[in-house]
N, C-alpha and C positions, 0 to 999 in steps of 0.2 A: 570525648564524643565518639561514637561507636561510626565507622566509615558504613556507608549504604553499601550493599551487595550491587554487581554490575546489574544495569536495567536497558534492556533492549533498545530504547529511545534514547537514553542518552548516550549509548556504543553508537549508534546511528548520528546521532548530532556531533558529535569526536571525529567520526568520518568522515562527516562533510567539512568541517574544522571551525564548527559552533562551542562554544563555550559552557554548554548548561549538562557539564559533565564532571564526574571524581577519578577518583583514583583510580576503582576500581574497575569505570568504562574507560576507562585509556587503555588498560593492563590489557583487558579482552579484545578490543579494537586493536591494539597492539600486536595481540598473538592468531586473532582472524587475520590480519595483514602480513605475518608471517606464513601460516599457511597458504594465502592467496593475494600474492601480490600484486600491487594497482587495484586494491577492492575501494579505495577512492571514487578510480573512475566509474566501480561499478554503482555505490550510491549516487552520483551525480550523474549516469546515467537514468535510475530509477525517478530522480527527481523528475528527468528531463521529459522524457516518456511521458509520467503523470502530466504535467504541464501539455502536453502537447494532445493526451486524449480529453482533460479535460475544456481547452482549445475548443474541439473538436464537437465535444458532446453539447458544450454550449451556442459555436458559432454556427457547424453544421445545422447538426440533430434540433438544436432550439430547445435544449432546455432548461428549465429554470430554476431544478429542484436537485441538490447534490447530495449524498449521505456519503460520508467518509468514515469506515472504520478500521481505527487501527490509525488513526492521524499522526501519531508522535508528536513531538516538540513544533511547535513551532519555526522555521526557519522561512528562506526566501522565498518566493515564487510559490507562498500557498497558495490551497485550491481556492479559496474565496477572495485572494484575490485576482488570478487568471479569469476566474471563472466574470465576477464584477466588472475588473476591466473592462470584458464584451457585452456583457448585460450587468447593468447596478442591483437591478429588482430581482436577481438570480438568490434562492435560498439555500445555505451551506448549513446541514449539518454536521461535527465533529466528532465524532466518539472516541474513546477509549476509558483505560481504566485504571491507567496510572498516575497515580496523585500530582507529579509534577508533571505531567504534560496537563493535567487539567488546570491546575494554576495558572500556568504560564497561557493556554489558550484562553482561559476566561480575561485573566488581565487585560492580553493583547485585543480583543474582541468588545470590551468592553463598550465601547461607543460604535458597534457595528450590527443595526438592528436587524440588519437581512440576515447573520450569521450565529449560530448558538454551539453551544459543546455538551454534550450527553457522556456520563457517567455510563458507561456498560462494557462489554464483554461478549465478542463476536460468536465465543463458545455457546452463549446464550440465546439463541436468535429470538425464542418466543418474547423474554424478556424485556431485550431489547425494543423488539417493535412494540412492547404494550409502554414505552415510557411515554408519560404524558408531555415534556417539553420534546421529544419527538415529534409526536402528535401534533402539537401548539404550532410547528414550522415548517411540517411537512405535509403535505396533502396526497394519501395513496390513492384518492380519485385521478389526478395526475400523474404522467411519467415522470419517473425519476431516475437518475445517475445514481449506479449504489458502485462506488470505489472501494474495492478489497486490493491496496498498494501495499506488498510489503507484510500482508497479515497472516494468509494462507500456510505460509511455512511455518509459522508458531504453533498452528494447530494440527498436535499429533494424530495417527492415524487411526488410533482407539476411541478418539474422541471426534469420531465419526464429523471429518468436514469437509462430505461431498453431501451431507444430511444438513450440515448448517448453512451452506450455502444454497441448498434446496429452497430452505424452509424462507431463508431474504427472498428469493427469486418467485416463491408463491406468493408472497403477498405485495412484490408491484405487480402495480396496473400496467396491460398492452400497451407496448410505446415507450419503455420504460430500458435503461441501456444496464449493462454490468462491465465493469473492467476487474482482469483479474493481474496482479505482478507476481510473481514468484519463482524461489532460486532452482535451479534446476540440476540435475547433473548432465554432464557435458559430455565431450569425444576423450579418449585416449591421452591428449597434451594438457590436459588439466584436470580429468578425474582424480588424482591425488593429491592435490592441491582441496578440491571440493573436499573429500573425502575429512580431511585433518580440519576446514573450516566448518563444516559443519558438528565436528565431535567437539572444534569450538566452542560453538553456539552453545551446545548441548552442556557441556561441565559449568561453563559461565552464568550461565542464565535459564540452565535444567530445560529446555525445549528447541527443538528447531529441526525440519526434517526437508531433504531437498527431494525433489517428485521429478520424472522424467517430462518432458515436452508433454507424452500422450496422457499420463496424469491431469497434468496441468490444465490441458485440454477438456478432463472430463467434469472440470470444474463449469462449464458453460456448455453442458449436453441441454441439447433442446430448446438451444437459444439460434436467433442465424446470426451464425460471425460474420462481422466486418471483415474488407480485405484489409492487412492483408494473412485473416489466420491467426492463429492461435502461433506465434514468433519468439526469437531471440529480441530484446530489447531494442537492438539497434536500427531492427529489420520494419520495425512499426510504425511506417509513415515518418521515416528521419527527417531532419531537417539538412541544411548544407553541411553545416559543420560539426554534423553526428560524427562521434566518434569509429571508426572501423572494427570490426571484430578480430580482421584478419590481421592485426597490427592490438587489439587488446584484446586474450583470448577472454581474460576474467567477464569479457562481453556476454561470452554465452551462456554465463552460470544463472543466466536471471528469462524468463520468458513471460508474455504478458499476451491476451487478448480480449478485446470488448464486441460483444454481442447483443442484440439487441431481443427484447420480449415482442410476440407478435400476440 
């Protein structure tokens, strides 16, 4: 049997030290963690983040309607279930486009009628928003929660994604929030490190591009940020025992923030 080529979700689930991976996302994981050591703590802060703005979008903000693209695998402290915790009648949708994260989300989901998983391709935006079980779950007359965790840096610079992020953000409705995660490069004590994990990414899995802060930032032009800003991961509403940047610098390699449509 022919070994699978490494696949971004399952390098990712390896990291967190989930089991729905081969050879080949251990090798890659392996060698992104040589270049940037403790990139552990940087997934499990990513997670952490997630968890805490979608907290937030649910308990604050009040709302009911989640789109997540670019989900990955499956693991702990998914969005639909933080988000249910707080509200049951809250609606999660899942995207991506990879075969085994779509297996495993439909599986695991299977008896969760608030929650569905969509086939697409963030590259795609038009296409996306015209899926019909989209449609079936999501109501654009209502605000919604659109989560781009984790997806932003896949998408190269030629394939225009301040354009596909545009085109999600035109068609919610006022009221409607955006959170953006993604890896960044950093100060002087870790640019080389960044530098070797993303050529990583790049030979493993042919994509991945890190964007400075003010980049990252121009992903949510015209939206008004939440405090505290467009941030380092650790900096966004931490909890007690958020981990320090000044004590893990691999902290800074990731920046994230959510804004709201008026």
């Amino acid at each position: 049997m022919n070994t699978p080529p490494p696949n971004i979700a399952r390098v990712y689930d390896y990291l967190l030290g989930g089991k729905d991976n081969f050879a080949a996302d251990r090798a890659l994981g392996e060698r992104i963690a040589v270049a940037l050591p403790q990139v552990h703590l940087g997934v499990q802060a990513q997670r952490a983040v997630l968890r805490r703005v979608v907290d937030h979008l649910v308990r604050e903000a009040g709302l009911r309607q989640l789109v997540d693209i670019g989900s990955g695998l499956p693991t702990a402290e998914n969005v639909h279930q933080v988000a249910q915790r707080v509200a049951p009648e809250t609606h999660v949708v899942y995207v991506d486009n990879d075969p085994a994260v779509l297996t495993h989300a439909r599986a695991l989901l299977a008896d969760n009628k608030q929650t569905v998983v969509v086939d697409g391709d963030l590259r795609h935006p038009a296409e996306l928003l015209a899926d019909p079980v989209l449609h079936a779950h999501i109501d654009l007359d209502r605000p919604v929660g659109l989560l781009l965790c984790g997806i932003l840096h896949y998408v190269l610079d030629d394939e225009d994604p301040y354009g596909v992020v545009r085109t999600l953000v035109d068609a919610l409705p006022p009221g409607s929030y955006v959170f953006v995660h993604h890896l960044t490069t950093a100060g002087p004590d870790v640019d080389a490190g960044t530098a070797e994990a993303e050529e990583a990414l790049r030979q493993g899995v042919g994509r991945g591009q890190f964007r400075t802060l003010d980049e990252v930032a121009g992903f949510l032009n015209g939206l008004e940020l939440l405090d505290p800003g467009v941030v380092i991961v650790p900096e966004w509403r931490p909890d007690a025992d958020t981990p320090s940047p000044a004590d893990h610098p691999v902290l800074r390699l990731a920046a994230v923030g959510v804004a709201r449509k008026s």
